[in-house]
Jmol script that loads the backbone (N, CA, C; Angstrom):
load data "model"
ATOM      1  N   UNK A   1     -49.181  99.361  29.599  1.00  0.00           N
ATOM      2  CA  UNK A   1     -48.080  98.954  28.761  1.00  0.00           C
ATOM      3  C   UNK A   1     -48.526  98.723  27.315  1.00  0.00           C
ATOM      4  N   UNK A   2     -49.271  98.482  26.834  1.00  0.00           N
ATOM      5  CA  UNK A   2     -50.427  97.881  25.874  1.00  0.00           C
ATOM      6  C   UNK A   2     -50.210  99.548  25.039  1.00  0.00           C
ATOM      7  N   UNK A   3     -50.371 100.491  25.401  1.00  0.00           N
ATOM      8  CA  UNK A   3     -50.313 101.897  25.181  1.00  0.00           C
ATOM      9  C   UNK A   3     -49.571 101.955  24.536  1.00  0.00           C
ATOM     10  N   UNK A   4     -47.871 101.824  25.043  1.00  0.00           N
ATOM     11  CA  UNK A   4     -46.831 102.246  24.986  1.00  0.00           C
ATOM     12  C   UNK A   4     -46.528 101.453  24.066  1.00  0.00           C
ATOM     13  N   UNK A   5     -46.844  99.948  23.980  1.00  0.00           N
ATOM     14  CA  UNK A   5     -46.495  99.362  22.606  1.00  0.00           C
ATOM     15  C   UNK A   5     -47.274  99.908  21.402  1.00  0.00           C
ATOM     16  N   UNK A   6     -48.385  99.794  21.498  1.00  0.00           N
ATOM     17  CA  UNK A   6     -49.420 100.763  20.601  1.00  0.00           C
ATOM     18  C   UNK A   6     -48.449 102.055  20.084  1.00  0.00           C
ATOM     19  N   UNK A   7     -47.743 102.912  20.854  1.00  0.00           N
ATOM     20  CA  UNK A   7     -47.351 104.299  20.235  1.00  0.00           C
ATOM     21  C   UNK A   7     -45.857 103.933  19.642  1.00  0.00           C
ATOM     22  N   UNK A   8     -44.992 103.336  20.195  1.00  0.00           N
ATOM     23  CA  UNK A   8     -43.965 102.394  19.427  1.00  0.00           C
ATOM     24  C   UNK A   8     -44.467 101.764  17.956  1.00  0.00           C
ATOM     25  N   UNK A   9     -45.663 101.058  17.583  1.00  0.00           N
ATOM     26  CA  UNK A   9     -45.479 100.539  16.557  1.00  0.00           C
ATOM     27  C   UNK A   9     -46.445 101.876  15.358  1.00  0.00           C
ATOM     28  N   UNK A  10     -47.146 102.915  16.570  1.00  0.00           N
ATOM     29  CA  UNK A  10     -47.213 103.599  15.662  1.00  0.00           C
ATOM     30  C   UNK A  10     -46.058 104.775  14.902  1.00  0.00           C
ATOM     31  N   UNK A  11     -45.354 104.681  15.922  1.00  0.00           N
ATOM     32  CA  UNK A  11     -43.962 105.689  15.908  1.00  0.00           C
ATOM     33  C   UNK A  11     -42.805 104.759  14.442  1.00  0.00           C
ATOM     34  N   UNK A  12     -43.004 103.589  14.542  1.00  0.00           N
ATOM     35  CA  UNK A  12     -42.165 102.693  13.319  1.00  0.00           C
ATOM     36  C   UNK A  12     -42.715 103.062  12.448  1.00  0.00           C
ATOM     37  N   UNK A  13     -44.296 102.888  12.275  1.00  0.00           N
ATOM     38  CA  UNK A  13     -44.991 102.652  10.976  1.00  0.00           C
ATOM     39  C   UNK A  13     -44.472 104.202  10.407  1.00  0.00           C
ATOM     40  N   UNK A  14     -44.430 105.046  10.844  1.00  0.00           N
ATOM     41  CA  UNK A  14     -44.307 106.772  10.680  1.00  0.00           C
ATOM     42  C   UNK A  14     -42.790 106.696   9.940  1.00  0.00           C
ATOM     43  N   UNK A  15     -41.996 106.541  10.913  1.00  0.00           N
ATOM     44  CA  UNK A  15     -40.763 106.116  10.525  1.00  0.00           C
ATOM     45  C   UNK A  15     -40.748 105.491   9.021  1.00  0.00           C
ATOM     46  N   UNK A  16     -41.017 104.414   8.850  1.00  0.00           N
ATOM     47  CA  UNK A  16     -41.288 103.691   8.172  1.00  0.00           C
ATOM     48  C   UNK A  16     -41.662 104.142   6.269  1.00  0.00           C
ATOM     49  N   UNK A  17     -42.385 104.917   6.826  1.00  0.00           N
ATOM     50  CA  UNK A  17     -42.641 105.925   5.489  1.00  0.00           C
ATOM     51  C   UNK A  17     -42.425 106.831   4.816  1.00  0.00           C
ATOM     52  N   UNK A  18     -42.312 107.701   6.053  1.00  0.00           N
ATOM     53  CA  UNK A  18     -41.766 109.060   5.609  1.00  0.00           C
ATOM     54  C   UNK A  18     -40.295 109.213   5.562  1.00  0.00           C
ATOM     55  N   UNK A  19     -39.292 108.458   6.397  1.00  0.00           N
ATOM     56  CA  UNK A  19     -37.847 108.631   6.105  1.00  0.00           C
ATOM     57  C   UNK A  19     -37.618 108.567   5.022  1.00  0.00           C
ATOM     58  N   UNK A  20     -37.606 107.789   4.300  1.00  0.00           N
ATOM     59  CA  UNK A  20     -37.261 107.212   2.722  1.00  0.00           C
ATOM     60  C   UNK A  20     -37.596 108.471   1.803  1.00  0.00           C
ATOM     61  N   UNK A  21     -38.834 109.098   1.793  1.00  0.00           N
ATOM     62  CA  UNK A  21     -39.079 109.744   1.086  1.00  0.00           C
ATOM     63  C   UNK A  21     -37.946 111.030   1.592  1.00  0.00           C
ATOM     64  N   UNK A  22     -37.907 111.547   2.484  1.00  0.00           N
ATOM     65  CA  UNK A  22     -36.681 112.736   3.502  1.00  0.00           C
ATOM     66  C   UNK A  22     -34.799 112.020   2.568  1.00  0.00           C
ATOM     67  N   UNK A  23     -35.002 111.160   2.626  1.00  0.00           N
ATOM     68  CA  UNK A  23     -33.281 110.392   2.294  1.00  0.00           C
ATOM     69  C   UNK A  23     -33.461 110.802   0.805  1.00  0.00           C
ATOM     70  N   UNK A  24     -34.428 110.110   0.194  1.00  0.00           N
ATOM     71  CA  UNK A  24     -34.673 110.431  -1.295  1.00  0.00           C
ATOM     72  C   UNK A  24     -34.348 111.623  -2.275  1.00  0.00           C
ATOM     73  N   UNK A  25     -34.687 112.709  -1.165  1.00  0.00           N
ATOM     74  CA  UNK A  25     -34.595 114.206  -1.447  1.00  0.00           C
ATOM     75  C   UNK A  25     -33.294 115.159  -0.497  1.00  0.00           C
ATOM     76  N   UNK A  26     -32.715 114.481  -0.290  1.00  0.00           N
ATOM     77  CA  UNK A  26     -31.616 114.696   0.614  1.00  0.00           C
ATOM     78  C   UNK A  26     -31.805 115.402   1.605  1.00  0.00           C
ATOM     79  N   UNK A  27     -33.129 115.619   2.266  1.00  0.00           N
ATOM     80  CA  UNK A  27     -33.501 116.997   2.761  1.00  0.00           C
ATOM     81  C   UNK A  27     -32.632 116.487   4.487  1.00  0.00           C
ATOM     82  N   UNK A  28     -31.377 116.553   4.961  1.00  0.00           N
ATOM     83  CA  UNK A  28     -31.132 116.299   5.783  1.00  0.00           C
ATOM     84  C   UNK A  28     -31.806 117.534   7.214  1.00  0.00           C
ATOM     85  N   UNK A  29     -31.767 118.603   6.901  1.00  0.00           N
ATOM     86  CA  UNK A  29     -32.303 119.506   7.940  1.00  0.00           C
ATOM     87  C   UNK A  29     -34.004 118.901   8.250  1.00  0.00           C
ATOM     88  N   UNK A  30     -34.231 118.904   7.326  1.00  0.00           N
ATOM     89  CA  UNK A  30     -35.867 118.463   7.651  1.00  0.00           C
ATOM     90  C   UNK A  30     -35.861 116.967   8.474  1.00  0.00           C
ATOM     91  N   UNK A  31     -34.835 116.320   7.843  1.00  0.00           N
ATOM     92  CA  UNK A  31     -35.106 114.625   8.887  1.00  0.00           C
ATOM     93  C   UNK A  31     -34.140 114.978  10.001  1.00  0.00           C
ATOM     94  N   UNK A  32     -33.796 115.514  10.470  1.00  0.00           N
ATOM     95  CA  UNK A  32     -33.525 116.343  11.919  1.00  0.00           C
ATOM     96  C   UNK A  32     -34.368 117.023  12.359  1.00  0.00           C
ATOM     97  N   UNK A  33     -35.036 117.552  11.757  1.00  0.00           N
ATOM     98  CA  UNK A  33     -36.680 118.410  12.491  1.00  0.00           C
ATOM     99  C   UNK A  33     -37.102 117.093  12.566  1.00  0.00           C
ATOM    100  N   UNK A  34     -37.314 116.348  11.727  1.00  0.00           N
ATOM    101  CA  UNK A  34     -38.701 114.629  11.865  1.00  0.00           C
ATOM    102  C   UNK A  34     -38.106 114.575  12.663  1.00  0.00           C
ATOM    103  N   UNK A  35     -36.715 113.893  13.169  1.00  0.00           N
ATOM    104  CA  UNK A  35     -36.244 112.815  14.090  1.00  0.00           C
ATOM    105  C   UNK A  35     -36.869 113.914  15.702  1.00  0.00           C
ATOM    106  N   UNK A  36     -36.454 115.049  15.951  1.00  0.00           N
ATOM    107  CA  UNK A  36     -36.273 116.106  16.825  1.00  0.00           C
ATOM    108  C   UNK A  36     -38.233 116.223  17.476  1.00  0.00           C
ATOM    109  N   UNK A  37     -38.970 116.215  15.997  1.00  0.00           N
ATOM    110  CA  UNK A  37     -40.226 116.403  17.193  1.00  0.00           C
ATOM    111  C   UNK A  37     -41.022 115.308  17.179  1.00  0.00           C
ATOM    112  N   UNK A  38     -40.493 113.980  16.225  1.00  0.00           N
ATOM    113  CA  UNK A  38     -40.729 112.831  16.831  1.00  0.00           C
ATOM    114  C   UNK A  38     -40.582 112.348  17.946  1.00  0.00           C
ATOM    115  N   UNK A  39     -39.383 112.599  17.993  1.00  0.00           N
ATOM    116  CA  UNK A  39     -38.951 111.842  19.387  1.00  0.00           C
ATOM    117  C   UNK A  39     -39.469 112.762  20.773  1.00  0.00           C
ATOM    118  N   UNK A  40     -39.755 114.581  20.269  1.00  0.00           N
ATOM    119  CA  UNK A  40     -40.789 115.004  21.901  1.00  0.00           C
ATOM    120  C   UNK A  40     -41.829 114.374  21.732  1.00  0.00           C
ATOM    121  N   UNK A  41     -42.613 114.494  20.582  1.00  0.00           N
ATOM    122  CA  UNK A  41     -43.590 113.660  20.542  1.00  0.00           C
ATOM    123  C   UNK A  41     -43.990 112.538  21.331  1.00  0.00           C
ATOM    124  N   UNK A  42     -42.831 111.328  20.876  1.00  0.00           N
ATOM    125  CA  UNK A  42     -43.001 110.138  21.999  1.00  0.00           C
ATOM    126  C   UNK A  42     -42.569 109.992  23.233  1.00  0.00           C
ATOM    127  N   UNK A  43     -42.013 111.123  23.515  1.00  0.00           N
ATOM    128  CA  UNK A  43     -41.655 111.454  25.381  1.00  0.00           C
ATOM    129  C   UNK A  43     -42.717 111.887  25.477  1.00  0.00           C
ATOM    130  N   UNK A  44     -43.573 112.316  24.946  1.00  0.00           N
ATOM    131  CA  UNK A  44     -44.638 113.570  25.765  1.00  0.00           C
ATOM    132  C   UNK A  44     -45.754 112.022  25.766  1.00  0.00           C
ATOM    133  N   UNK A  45     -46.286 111.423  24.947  1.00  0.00           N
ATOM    134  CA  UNK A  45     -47.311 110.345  24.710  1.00  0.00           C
ATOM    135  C   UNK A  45     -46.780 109.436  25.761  1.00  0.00           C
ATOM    136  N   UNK A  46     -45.335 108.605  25.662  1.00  0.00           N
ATOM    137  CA  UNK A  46     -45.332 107.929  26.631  1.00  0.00           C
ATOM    138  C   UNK A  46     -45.469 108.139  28.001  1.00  0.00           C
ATOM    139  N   UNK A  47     -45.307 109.321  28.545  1.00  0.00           N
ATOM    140  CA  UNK A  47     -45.724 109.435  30.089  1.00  0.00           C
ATOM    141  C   UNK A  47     -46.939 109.950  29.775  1.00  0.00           C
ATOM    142  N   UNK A  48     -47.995 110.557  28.859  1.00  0.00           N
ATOM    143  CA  UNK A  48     -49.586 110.557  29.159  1.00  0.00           C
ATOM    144  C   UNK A  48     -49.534 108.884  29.149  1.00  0.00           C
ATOM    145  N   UNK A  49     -49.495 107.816  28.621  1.00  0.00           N
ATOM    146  CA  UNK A  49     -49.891 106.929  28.689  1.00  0.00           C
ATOM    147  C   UNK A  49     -49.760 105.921  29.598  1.00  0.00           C
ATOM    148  N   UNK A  50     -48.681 106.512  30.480  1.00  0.00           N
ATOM    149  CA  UNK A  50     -47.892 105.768  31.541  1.00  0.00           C
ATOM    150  C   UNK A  50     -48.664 106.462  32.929  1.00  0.00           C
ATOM    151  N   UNK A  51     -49.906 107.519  32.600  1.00  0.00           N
ATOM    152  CA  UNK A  51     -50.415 108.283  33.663  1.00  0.00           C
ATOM    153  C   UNK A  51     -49.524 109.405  34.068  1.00  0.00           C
ATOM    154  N   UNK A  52     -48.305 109.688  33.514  1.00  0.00           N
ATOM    155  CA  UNK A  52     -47.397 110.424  34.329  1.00  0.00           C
ATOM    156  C   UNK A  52     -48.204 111.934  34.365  1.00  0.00           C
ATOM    157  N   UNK A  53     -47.710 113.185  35.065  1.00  0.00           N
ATOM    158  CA  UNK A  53     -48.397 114.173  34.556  1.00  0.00           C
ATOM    159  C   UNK A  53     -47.426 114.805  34.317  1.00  0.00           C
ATOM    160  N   UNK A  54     -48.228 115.323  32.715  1.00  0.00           N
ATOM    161  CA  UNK A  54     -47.314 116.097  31.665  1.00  0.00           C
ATOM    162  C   UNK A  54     -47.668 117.720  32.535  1.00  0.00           C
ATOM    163  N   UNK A  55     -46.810 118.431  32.755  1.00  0.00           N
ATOM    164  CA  UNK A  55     -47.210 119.981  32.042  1.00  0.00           C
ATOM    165  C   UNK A  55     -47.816 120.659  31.064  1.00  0.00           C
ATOM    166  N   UNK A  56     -48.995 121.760  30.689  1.00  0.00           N
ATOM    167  CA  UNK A  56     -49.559 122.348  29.625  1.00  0.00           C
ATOM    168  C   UNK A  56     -48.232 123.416  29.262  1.00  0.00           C
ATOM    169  N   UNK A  57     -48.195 123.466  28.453  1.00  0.00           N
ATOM    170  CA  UNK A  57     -46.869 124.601  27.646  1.00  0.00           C
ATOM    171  C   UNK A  57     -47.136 125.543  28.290  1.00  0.00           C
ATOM    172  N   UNK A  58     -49.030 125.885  28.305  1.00  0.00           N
ATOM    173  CA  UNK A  58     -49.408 127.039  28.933  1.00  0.00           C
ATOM    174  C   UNK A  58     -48.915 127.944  30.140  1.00  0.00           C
ATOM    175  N   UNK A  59     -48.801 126.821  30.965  1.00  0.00           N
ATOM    176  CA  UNK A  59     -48.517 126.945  32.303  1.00  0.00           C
ATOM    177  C   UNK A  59     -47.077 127.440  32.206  1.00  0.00           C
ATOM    178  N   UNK A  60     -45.901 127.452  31.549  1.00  0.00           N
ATOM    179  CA  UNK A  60     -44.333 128.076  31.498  1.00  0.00           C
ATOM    180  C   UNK A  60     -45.271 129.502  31.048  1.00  0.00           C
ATOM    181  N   UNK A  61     -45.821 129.949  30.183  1.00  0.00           N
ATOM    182  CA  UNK A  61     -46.423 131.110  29.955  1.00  0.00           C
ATOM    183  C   UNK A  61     -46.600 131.529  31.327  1.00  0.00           C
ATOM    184  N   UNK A  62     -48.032 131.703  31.390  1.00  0.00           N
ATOM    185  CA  UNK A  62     -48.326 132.054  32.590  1.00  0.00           C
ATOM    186  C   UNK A  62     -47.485 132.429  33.481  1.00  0.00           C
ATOM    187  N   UNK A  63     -46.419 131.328  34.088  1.00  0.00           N
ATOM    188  CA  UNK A  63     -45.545 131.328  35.130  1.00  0.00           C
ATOM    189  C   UNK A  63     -44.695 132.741  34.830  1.00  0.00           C
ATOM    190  N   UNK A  64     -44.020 132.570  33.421  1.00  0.00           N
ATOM    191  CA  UNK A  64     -43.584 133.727  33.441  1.00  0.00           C
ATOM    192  C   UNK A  64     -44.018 135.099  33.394  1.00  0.00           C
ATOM    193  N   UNK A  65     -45.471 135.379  32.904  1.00  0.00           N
ATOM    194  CA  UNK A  65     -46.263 136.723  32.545  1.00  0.00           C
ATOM    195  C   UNK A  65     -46.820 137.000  33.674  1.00  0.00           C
ATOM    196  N   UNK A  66     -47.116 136.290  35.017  1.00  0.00           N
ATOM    197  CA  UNK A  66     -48.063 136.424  35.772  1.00  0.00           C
ATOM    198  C   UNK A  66     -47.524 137.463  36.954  1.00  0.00           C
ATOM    199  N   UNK A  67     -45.931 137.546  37.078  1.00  0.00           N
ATOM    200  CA  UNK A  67     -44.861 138.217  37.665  1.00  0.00           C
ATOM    201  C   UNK A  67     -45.118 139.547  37.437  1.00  0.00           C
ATOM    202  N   UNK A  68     -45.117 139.737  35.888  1.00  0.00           N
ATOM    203  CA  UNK A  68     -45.034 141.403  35.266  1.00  0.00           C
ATOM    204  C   UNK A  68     -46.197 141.802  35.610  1.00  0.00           C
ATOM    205  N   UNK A  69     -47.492 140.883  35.160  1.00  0.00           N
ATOM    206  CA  UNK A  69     -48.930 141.053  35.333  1.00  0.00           C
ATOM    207  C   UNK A  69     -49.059 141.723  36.523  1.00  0.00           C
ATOM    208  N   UNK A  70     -48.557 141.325  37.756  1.00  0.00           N
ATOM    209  CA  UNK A  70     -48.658 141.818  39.232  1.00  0.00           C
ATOM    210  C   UNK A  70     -47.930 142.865  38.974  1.00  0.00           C
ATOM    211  N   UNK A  71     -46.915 143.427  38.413  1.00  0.00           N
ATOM    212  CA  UNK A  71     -46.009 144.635  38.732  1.00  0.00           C
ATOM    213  C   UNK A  71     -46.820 145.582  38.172  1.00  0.00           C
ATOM    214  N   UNK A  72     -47.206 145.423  36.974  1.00  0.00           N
ATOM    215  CA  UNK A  72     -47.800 146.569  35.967  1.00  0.00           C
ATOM    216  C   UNK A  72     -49.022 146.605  36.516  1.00  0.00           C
ATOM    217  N   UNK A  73     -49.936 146.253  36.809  1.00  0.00           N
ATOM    218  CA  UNK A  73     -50.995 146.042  37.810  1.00  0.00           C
ATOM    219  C   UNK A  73     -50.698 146.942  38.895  1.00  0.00           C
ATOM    220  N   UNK A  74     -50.076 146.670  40.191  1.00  0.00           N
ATOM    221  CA  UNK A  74     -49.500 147.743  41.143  1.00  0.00           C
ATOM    222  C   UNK A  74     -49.158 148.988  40.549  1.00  0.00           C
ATOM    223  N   UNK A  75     -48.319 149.112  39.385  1.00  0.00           N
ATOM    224  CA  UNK A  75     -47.660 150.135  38.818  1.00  0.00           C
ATOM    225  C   UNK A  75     -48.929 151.114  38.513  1.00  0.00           C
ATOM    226  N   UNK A  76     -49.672 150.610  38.011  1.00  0.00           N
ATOM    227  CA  UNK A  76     -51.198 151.293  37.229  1.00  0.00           C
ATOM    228  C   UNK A  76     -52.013 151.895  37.942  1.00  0.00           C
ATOM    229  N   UNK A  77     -52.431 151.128  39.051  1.00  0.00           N
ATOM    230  CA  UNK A  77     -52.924 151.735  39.848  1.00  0.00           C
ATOM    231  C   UNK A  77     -52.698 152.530  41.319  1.00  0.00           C
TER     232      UNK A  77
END
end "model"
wireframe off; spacefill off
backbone 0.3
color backbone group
């Protein structure tokens, strides 16, 4: 739990700084990208920190290429 508060007050301090400067410049698309991979960001940290197990991105790759890999493979030879 100690973690999870840890990535919360680092997730404010972030907040904290960089919004203002995003409002300042009106850049509203960009503080929708911040808010958007902040917040995967702290879904993805809070369950590593909670032990949960994350998925590697890799692995949706794979999953999907590994299908054709076998066809074109058979096909080839």
């Amino acid at each position: 739990m100690l973690g999870v508060l840890g990535l919360l007050i680092v997730c404010t301090l972030v907040i904290w700084f960089e919004v203002p400067k995003l409002r300042h410049k009106k850049a509203k698309k960009e503080l929708w990208l911040f808010y958007t991979v902040l917040a995967i960001g702290m879904v993805v940290s809070i369950c590593k920190a909670l032990g949960l197990n994350v998925p590697n991105p890799s692995d949706l790759s794979a999953a999907i290429f590994k299908p054709i890999s076998i066809f074109l493979f058979h096909l080839l030879s």
